[in-house]
C-alpha positions as CSV (number, residue, x, y, z in Angstrom):
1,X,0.9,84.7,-1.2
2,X,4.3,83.4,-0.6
3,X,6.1,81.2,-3.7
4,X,7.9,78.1,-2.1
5,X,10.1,75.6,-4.1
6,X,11.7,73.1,-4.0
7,X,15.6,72.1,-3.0
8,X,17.8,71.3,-6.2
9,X,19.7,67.9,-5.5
10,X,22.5,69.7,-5.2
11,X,21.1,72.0,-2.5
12,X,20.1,68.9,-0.6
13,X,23.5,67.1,-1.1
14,X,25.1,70.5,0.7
15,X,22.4,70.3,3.4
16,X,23.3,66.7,4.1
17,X,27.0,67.2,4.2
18,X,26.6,71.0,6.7
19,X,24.6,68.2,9.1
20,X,27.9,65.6,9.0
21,X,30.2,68.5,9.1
22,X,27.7,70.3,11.7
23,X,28.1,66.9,13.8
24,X,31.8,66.8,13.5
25,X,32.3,70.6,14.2
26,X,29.7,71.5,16.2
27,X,29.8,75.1,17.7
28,X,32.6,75.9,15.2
29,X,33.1,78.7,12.7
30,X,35.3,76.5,10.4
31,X,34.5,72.8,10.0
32,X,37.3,70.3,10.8
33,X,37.4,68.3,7.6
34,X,39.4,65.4,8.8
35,X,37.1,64.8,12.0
36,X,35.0,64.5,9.0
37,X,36.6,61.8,7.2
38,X,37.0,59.7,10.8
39,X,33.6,59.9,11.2
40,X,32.9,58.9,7.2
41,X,35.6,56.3,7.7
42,X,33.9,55.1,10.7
43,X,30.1,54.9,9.0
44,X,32.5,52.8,5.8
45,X,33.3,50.3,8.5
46,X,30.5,49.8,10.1
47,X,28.8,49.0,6.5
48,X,31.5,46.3,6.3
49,X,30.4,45.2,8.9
50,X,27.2,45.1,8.4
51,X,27.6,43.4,4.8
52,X,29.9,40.8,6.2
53,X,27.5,40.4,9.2
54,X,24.5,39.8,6.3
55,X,27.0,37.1,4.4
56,X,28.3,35.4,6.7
57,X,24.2,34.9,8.4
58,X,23.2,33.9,4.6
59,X,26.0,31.2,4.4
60,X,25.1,30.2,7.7
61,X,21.6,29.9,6.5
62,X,22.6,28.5,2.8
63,X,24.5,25.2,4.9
64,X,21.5,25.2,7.1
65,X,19.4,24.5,3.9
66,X,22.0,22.1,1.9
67,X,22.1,20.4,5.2
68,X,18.3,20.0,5.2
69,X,18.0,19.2,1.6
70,X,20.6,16.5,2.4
71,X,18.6,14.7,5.2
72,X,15.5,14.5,3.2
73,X,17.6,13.1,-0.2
74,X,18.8,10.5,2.7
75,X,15.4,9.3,4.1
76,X,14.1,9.5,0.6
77,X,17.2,6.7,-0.3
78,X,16.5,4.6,2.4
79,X,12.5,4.8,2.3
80,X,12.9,3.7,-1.3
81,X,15.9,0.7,-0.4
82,X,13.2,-0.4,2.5
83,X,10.1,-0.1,-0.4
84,X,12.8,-2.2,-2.9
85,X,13.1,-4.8,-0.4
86,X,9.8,-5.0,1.0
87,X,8.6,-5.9,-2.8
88,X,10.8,-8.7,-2.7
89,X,9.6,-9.8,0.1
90,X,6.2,-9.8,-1.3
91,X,7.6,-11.2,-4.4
92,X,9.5,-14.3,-2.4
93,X,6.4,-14.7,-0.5
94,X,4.4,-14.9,-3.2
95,X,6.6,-17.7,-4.7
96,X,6.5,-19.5,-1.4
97,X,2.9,-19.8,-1.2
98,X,2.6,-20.9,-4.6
99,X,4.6,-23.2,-4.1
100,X,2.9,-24.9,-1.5
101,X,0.2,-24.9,-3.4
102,X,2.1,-26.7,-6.2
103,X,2.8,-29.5,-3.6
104,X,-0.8,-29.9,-2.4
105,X,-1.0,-31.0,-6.1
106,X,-1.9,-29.2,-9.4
107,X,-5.0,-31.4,-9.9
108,X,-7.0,-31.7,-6.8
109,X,-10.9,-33.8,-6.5
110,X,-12.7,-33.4,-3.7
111,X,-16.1,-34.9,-3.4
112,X,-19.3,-33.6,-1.4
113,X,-22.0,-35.7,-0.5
114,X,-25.4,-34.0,-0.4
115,X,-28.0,-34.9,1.8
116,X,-30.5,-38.1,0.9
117,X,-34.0,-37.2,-0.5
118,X,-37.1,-38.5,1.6
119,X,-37.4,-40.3,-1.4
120,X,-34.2,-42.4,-1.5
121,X,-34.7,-45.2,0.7
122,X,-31.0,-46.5,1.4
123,X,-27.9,-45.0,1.9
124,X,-24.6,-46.0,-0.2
125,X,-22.3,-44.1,1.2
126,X,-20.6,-46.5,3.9
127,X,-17.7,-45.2,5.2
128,X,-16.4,-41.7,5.1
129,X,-12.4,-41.6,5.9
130,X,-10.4,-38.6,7.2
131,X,-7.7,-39.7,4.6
132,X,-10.0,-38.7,2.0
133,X,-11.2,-42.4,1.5
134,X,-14.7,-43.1,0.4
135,X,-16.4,-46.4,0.5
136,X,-19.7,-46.9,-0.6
137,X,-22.3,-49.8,-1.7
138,X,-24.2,-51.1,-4.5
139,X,-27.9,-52.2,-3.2
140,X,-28.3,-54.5,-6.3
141,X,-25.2,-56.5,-5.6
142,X,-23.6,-58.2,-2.8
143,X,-21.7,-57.0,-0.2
144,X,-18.2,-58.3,-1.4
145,X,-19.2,-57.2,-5.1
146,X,-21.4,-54.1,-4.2
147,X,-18.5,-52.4,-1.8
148,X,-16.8,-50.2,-3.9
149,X,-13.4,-47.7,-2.6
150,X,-12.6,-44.3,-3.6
151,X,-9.8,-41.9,-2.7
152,X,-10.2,-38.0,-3.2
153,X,-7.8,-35.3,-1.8
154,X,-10.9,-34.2,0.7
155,X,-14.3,-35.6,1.5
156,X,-17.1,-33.3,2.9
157,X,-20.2,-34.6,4.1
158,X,-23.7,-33.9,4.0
159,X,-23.8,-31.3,6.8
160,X,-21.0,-29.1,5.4
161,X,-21.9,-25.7,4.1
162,X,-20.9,-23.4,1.1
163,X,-18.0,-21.9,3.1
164,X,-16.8,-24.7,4.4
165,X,-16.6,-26.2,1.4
166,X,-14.6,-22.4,-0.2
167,X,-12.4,-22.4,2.4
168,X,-10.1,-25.5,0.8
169,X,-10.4,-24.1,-2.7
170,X,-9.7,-20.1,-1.4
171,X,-6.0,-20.2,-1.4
172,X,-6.5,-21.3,-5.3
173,X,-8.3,-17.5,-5.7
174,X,-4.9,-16.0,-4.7
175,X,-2.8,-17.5,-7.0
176,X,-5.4,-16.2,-9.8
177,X,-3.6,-12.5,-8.6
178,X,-0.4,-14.0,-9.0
179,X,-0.9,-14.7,-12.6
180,X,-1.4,-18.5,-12.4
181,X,-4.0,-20.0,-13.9
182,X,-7.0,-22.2,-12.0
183,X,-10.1,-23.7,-13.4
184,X,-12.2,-25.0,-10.4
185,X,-15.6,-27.3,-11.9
186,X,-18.2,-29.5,-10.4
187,X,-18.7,-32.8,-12.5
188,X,-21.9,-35.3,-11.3
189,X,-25.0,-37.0,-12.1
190,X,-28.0,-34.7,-12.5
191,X,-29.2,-34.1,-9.1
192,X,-26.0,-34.5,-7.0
193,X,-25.7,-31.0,-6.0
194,X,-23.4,-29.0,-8.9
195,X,-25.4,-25.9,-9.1
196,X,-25.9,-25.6,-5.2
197,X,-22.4,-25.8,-5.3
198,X,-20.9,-23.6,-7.6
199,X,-23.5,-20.9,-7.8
200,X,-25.7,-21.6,-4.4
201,X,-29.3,-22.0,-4.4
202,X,-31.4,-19.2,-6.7
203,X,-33.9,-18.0,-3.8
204,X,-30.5,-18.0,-1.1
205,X,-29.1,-15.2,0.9
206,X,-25.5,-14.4,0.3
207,X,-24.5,-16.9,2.7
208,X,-25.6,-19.5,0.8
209,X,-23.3,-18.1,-2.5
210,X,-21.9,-20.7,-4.0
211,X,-18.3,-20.8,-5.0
212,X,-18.3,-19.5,-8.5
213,X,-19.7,-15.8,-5.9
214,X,-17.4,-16.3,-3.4
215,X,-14.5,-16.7,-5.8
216,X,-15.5,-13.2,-7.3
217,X,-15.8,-11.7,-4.5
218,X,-12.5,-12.1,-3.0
219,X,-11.0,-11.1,-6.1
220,X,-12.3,-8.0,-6.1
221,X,-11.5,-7.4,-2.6
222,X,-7.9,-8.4,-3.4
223,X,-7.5,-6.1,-6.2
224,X,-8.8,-2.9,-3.8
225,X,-6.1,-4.2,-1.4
């Protein structure tokens, strides 16, 4: 068997620089060491090259990514100046609507009439105004005597249903978001209709809710919003 070793570093580094001095002298007893040198020179400036090749494409790309990094601090500014002003908005519309609400009148009565019982011979509502004015009669007295007015902010009839009758006090519900306060209550005789109003009937559907539902409901929705 034949015994093989390795090349010593040094062996190799004389191998590499016989192939460079092969290439610059090639076919040549002597090697000419300043052909040499030229071509060393010439391998020197190509890496200079090369390195200012590499840094000037990394600068290019460094300004490529400050530029980027720019344009998205930009739109971030402005998206957040449009969000700032957009919540005033809603803020100033908020006032706006409450205000309105403040000149429909802080306290507000509206009266319902329910529909007679077969039991309940005569009628003693009158006269039903669209000004909110109510005129009714007293059976038991005369008609000078018995003819009695009233004035509310809104009259609804014996026909109207549960959301018609919501639909003046749903604006209130928003101002409950807003952080004002609203108490809405029925007050009347026993039998003139408070529960049907303010909770619906107890064997109803939901479109028969009352407003004490329909109230709840639309905060709820309002709060998902």
């Amino acid at each position: 068997p034949h015994l093989t070793s390795k090349p010593t570093e040094s062996e190799a580094f004389s191998a590499r620089a016989s192939s460079k001095c092969y290439r610059a002298c090639p076919g040549k007893c002597t090697c000419n060491h300043k052909h040499l040198i030229d071509i060393q020179k010439k391998e020197l400036q190509d890496l200079k090259a090369l390195k200012l090749k590499v840094k000037n494409e990394f600068e290019e790309m460094q300004s490529q990514f400050q530029k980027f990094f720019n344009d998205i601090g930009s739109q971030v500014n402005e998206m957040s100046t449009k969000a700032l002003g957009y919540h005033k908005v809603v803020e100033e519309n908020r006032k706006l609507y409450n205000m309105v609400q403040d000149l429909k009148g802080n306290i507000r009565v509206y009266c319902r009439i329910r529909p007679a019982f077969s039991s309940e011979s005569k009628n003693v509502v009158d006269f039903i105004g669209e000004d909110g004015s109510l005129f009714i009669i007293d059976p038991s007295k005369t008609l000078k005597d018995g003819r009695k007015l009233f004035q509310f902010n809104r009259i609804f009839g014996p026909t109207a249903g549960q959301d018609e009758v919501y639909r003046d006090t749903q604006p209130l519900i928003r101002s409950v978001m807003d952080g004002y306060n609203v108490c809405i209550f029925a007050y009347g005789q026993t039998g003139s209709g408070k529960t049907h109003t303010m909770s619906g009937p107890s064997d109803g559907t939901s479109k028969d809710m009352g407003i004490n539902y329909l109230a709840l409901n639309d905060l709820f929705q309002m709060s998902n919003e």
